[in-house]
Each structure stands twice: as structure tokens, then as C-alpha cells.
C-alpha positions in Angstrom: 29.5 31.9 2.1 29.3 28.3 0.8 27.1 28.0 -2.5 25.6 24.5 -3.1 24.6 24.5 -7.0 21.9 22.4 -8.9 20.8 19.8 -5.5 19.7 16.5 -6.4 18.7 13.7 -4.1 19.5 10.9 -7.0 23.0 11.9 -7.1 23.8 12.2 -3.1 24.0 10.6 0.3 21.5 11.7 1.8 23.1 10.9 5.3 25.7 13.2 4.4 23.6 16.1 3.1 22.1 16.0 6.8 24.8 15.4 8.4 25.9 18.4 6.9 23.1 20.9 7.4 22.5 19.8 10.6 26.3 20.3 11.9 26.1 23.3 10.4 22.7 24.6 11.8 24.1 23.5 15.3 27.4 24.8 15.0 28.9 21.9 15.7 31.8 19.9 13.7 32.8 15.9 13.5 35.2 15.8 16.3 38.8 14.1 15.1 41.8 12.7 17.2 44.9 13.5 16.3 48.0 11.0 16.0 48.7 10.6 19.5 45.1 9.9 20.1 44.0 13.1 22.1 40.8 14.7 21.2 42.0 17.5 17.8 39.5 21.0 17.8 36.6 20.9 16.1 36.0 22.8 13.6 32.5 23.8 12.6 31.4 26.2 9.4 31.5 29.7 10.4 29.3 31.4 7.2 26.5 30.9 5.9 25.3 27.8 3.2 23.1 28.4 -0.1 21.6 25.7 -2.2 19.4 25.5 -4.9 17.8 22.7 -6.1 14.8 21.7 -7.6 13.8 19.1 -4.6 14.8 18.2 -1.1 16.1 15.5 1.2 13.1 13.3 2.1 12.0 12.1 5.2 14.5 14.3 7.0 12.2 17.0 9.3 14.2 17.9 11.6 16.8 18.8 8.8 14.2 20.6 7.0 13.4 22.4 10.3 16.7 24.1 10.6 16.3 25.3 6.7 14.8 28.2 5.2 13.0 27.4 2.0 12.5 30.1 -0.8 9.9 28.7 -3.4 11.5 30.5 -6.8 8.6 31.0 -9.3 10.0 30.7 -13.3 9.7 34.3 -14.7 11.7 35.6 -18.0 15.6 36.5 -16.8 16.0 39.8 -16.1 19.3 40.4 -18.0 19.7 44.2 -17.2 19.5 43.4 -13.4 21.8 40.5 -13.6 24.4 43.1 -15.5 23.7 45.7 -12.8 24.4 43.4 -10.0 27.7 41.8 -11.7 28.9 45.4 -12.1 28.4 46.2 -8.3 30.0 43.3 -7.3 33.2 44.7 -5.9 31.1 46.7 -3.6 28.7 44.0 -1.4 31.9 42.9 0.9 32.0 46.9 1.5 28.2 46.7 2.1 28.7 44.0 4.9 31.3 45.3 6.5 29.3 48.8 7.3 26.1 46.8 8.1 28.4 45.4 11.0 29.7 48.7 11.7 26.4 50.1 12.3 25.2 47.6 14.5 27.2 48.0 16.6 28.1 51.8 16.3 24.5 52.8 17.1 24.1 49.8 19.8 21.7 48.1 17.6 23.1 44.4 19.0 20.1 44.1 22.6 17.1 45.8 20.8 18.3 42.8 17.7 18.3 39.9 20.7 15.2 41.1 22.0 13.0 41.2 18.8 14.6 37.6 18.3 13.0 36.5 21.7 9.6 38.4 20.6 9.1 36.9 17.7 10.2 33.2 18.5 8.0 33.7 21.3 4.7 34.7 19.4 5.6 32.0 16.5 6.6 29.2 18.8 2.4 29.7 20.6 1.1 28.6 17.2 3.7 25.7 16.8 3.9 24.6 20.2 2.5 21.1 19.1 5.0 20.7 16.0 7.9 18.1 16.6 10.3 20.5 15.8 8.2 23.8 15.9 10.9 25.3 18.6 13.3 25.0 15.5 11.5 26.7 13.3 10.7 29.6 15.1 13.8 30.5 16.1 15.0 30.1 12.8 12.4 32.4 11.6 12.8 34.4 14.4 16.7 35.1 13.8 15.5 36.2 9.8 12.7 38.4 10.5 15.0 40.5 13.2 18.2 40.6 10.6 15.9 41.9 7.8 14.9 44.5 10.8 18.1 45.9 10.9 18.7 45.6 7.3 15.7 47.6 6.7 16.7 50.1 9.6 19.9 50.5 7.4 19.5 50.7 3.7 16.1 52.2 3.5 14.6 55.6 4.4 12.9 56.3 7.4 9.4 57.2 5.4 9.5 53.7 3.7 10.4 51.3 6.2 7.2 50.4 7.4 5.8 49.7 3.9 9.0 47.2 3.6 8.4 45.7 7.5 5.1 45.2 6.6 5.6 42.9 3.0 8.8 41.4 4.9 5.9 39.9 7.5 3.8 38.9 4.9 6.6 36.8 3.0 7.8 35.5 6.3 4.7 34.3 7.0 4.4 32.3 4.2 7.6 31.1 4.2 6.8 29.5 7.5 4.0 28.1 6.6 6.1 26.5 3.8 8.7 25.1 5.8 5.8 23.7 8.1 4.3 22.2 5.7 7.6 20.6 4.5 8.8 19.5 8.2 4.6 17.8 8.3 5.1 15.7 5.3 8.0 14.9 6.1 7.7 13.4 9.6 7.6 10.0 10.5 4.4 9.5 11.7 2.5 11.6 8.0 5.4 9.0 6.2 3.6 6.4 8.0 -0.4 7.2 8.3 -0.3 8.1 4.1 1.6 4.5 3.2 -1.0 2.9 5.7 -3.6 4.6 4.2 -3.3 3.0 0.8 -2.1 -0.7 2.3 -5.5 -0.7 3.4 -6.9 0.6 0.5 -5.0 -2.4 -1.7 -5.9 -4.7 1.5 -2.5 -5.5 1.7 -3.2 -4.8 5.6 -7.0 -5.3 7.7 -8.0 -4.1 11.0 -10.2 -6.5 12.6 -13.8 -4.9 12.7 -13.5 -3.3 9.5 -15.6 -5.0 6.8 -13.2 -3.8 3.4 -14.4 -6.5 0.9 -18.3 -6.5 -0.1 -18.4 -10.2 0.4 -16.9 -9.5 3.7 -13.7 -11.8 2.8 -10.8 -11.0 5.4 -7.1 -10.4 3.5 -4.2 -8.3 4.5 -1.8 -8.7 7.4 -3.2 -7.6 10.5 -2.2 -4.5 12.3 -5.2 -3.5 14.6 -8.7 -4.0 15.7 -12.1 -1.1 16.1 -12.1 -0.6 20.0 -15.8 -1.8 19.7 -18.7 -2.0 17.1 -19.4 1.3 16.3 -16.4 3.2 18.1 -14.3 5.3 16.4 -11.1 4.1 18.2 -8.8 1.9 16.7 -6.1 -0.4 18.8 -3.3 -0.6 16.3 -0.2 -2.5 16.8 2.9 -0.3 16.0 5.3 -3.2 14.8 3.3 -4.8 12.8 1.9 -1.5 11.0 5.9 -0.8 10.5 7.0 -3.8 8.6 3.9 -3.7 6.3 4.6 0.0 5.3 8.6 -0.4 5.3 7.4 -3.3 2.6 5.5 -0.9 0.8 8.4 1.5 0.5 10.9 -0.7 -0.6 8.7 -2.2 -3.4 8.2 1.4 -4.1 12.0 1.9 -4.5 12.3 4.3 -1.6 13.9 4.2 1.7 11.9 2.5 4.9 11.1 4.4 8.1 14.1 3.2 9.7 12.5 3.4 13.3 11.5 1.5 16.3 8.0 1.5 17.4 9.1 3.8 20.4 10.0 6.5 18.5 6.8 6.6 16.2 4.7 6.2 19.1 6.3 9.6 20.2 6.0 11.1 16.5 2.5 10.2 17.0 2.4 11.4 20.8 3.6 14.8 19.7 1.4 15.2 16.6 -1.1 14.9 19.1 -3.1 11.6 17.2 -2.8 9.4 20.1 -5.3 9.0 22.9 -6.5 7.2 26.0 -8.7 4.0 26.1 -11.7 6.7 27.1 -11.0 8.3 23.8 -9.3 11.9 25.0 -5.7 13.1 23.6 -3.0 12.2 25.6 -1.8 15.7 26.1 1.7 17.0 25.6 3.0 17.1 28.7 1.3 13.1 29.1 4.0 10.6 30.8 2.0 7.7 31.5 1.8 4.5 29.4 1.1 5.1 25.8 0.3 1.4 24.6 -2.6 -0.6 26.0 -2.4 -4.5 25.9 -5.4 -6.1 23.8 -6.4 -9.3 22.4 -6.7 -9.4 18.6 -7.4 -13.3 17.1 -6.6 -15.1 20.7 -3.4 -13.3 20.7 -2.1 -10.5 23.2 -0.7 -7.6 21.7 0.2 -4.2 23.0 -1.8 -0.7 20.4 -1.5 2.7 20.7 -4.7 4.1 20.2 -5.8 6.3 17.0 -8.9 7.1 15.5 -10.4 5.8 12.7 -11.1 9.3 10.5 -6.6 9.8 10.8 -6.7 6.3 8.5 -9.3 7.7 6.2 -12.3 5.3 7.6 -15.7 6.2 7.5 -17.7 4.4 9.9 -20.7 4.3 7.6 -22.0 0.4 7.6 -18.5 -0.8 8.8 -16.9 0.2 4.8 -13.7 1.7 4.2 -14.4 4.1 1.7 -11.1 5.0 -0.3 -12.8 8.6 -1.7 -12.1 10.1 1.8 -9.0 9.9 2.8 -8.1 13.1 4.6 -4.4 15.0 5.1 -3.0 14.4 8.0 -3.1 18.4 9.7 0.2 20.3 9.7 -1.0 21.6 13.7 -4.0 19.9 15.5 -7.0 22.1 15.5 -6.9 23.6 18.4 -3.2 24.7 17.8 -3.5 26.3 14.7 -3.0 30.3 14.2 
């Protein structure tokens, strides 16, 4: 076991905190040649990684996917229990060691795969929409079934439901945590939020949408209202990009750091795209995704959102900054 102490963002690389979690999430290693120039093993982490910290990496979802987040509450230190433990020490490698043994002395290692298939299964129906939802229910999936056994184990017969049943209730949670995490954290809630308030400030416009009482046009443009009174919204990735990688370096943070292609697919899979008749694309969509349109005499090519995802009210054409809604962890019709 690997024990990361004290994590701070300010004081790493951030590249090479993900680089690290996600070599070692994948089991996979930096490959290396050796002096003669053939191709040396690889060597990826075989154990496990803890960290504590008091934040995480930022912008990083698919890192955050392959993570399982404990939120630790401050409560007075328990300075008995922390003797107790220190004391029994010696033992825990004994206690690992005869976990293993009974696994596999009582056969335990097919009816562990198969509740790992179960319950990635029924988790990955509720997160089938999430960029990396597949990620996070296996993860889960792999910890739910090893405190199984570990129940199966250490605890009496007549008191492992009780202790299956809280497990599921503090797994629960902890997935909605780490979905929560892996939301904010994606490119395309990075993006709507920093839009959000450019055209708040007026720093950006969309065309059709009257932001200043005397009706005085400021801001770059990024989009234009489909038509007068539609809720659709032709917006013009590239531009939206460099106006909110602005914002975030004035803001002393790092910017997207992504072509329009792949936002258009953060977008795509957060299901907040849709056609020019105003339905979703679905999932499984593989047609185009931008639509060419002319905004001020000029030709541009928009994905289409709509108007409530960029916290507009249609109400007499006014952008009213006092609704500005969060961007859903799952759509709608995909949540549990």
C-alpha cells in the first residue's frame, strides 16, 4: 500500500497526479527502452494507493472516475481507538493473508465475479448517460462485492445483513459523491458555468437576446436564438471556447485545453445537444452534430442547445441573471 499524505493541488503537477492515478487505475506503466533500444517491461503498481487531502485535481473527470472519494466529517480524535489500533498492528498483515485464504479455501472467487457483474450492471442502467459512468460503476461495483466477502468473513452470520444493508446505504452515497465530482468536473459543466456568467458581465451576446435595457449590443459573439421566441440556440463552439479560456486565465486557473470536437462530444454525451427540430440527439446519434448558419452576414457552423442550459429566460427577450440553473449530474430521464 502506497500512502499519499496531506494532497494539495498548489504544490503539484497536476499532469503528473493523473498520470499517476490513471496508470495506476489501468494497470498500466510508462513503457521504457533500455540501452540497446529494445522495448524494457513495464512495470505498473501492484497495491493499492491512499491519499488524503483536503481538495482534488480539477478538471480531471475521468481521473476522478477511477477514484473512490470518502468525505471525512471533523469529529473530536478518538485517542483510545487510535491506541487500540496501534497496538494490533502486528496482526492486520495476518488478517490479510487469511482473508485470501478463505477465498479461495471455501471457493468464494465466481460467486465474488459474479456479484461484481450484478452490481455494475444495475449501477451502470442509472449512469448509462454519464461520460465516464461505465467507470464508476465498476469501480463501485469491485467495492461493494469485496466488502461482501469481508462481511462474509469477519462478522457473524446473524449480523451480516444489518452490516450489507448500511454498507448499501454508504455506497450509495458515495456514488453519488463521486458523480457529482466527475459532473462538475467535466468539460462541457467547466464550460456552460464560465459561459453562464460571460453573459451575465456581457463579456459575450447571443444575437436575439436583448441583455442591456437600452438594448445596446456588447460582448463577443458566440451564437444566435434559432428564431424569435424559440428556445433553441445556434452557438458556435470556437468562439464560446476562446471567450471562456479568457475568463479562466484572468481568473488564474487553467483553460479547457480542448478542441471544439471534443466539447461537442462532452456535450453530445451529456445529452444537451439537439437537432434543428429541437429533439436530443440520442446516444447512439452518428450524424452531423453542427448545423451551418448565418449570424451578422457571416457563415458559421453551431451546435444546438437550449436556452434554459445558459440560464435564459425567454420572458420579453431578458437574460435574467437570478436563474441560472445547475447543469444535471444525469438527464432527466436517466436519473435513478
Amino acid at each position: 500500500m502506497a500512502l499519499i499524505d496531506d494532497y494539495k493541488p498548489e504544490t503539484v503537477n497536476q499532469r503528473d497526479v493523473v498520470r499517476l492515478i490513471q496508470n495506476y487505475a489501468d494497470g498500466s506503466a510508462r513503457s521504457r527502452l533500455r540501452k540497446d533500444a529494445t522495448l524494457n517491461w513495464s512495470r505498473p503498481f501492484r497495491g493499492w494507493i491512499v491519499s488524503s487531502g483536503e481538495d482534488l485535481p480539477e478538471r480531471s473527470a475521468s481521473m476522478i472516475a477511477r477514484c473512490v472519494i470518502c468525505r471525512v466529517r471533523q469529529f473530536d480524535k478518538n485517542l483510545e481507538a487510535a491506541r487500540i489500533c496501534a497496538a494490533a498492528a502486528p496482526n492486520f498483515p495476518k488478517l490479510t493473508s487469511a482473508f485470501i485464504v478463505h477465498v479461495l479455501r471455501e471457493n468464494r472467487r465466481l460467486e465474488f465475479m459474479a456479484a461484481v457483474e450484478q452490481t455494475a450492471a444495475e449501477l451502470h442502467a442509472h449512469l448509462v448517460r454519464l461520460e465516464n459512468g461505465a467507470r464508476i460503476a465498476t469501480n463501485f461495483a469491485l467495492l461493494a462485492a469485496a466488502f461482501r466477502e469481508a462481511v462474509v468473513f469477519l462478522i457473524a452470520e446473524p449480523q451480516q445483513q444489518a452490516m450489507l444493508d448500511q454498507m448499501t446505504v454508504i455506497i450509495e452515497g458515495m456514488v453519488r459523491e463521486v458523480v457529482g465530482e466527475t459532473t462538475q468536473q467535466a468539460i462541457h459543466s467547466v464550460f456552460m458555468e464560465v459561459l453562464q456568467g460571460l453573459l451575465i458581465d456581457g463579456a459575450v451576446r447571443i444575437s436575439g437576446l436583448q441583455s442591456e435595457p437600452n438594448g445596446q449590443q456588447r460582448g463577443a459573439l458566440v451564437g444566435k436564438f434559432n428564431a424569435p421566441n424559440s428556445p433553441l440556440i445556434h452557438l458556435n463552439l470556437r468562439s464560446a471556447i476562446g471567450a471562456v479560456d479568457t475568463a479562466l486565465k484572468l481568473q488564474g486557473k487553467a483553460p479547457l485545453a480542448c478542441s471544439p470536437s471534443a466539447l461537442q462530444h462532452s456535450l453530445h454525451s451529456a445529452g444537451l445537444l439537439y437537432d434543428q427540430t429541437g429533439q436530443t440527439l440520442a446516444r447512439d446519434y452518428a450524424g452531423p452534430m453542427t448545423f451551418q448558419t448565418t449570424i451578422n452576414h457571416k457563415n458559421w457552423r453551431c451546435v444546438i442547445v437550449r436556452d434554459e442550459v445558459l440560464g435564459i429566460v425567454r420572458n420579453q427577450g431578458q437574460f435574467n441573471q437570478h436563474l441560472v440553473p445547475a447543469i444535471p449530474c444525469v438527464p432527466p430521464a436517466h436519473q435513478a
